[in-house]
N, C-alpha and C positions, 0 to 999 in steps of 0.2 A: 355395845354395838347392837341395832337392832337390824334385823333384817324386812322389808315387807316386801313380801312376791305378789305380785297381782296387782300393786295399789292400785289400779285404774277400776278393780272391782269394789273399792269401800262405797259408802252410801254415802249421802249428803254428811249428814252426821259425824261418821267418819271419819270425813275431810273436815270438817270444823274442828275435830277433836285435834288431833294431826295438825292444823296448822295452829292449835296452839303450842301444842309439845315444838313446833317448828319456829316458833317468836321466841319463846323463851325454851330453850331446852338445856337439862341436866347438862350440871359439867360432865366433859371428862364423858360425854355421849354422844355419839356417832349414828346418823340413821340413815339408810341405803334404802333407796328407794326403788325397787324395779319393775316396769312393765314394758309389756309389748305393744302397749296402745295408749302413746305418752298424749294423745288427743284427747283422752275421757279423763285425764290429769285436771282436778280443778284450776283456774288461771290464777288463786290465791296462793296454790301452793308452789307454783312454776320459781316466783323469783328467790325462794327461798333454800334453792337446788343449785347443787354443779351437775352438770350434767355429761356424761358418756355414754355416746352411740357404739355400743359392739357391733362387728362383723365378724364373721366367720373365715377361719384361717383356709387358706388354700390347699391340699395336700403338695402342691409342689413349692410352696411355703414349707410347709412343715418338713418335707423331705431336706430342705435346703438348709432348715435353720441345724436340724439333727447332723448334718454331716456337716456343717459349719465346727458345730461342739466336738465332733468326731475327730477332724482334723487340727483345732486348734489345740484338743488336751492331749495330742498322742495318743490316740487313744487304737489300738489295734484289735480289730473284732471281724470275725470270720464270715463267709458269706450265711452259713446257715445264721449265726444271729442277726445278721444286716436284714435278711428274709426276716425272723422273728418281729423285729423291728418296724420295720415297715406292715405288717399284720399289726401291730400293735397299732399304730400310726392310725391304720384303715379303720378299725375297731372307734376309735376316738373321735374322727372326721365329724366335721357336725356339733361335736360337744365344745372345742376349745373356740374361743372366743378373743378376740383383741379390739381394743378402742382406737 
């Protein structure tokens, strides 16, 4: 698996290289593409992609999904860690991501 953060930043070159490893690539090799500015993405390398749009989770998402798993496992936890919890929760905000 390769990872490339930024791809919208390679150079001409770059992207020629890249869309060869993308016509024919290694078996058994997976490459993730990500940017935040899929517009500077050359148009040779677009059809050669699946592609997913992240958004950012809601905190009253993320409150809902947590006492979903909370109530479905039995799961019994005291207000101080609920508070815990939800600080953690707040801490995160921002960083979790869903397609």
């Amino acid at each position: 698996m390769f990872v490339l953060d930024e791809v919208h930043s390679l150079s001409s070159k770059g992207f020629q290289a890249l869309l060869k490893s993308l016509e024919k690539p290694p078996r058994n090799v997976v490459f993730i593409l990500c940017t935040t500015e899929i517009h500077k993405v050359t148009a040779t390398i677009i059809p050669h992609c699946q592609r997913f749009n992240f958004k950012r989770i809601g905190m009253k998402y993320m409150i809902q999904n947590v006492n979903q798993i909370v109530n479905e496992e039995s799961i019994s936890i005291t207000t101080k860690y609920y508070i815990r919890l939800h600080k953690i929760l707040l801490d995160i905000y921002g960083i979790v991501n869903i397609y």
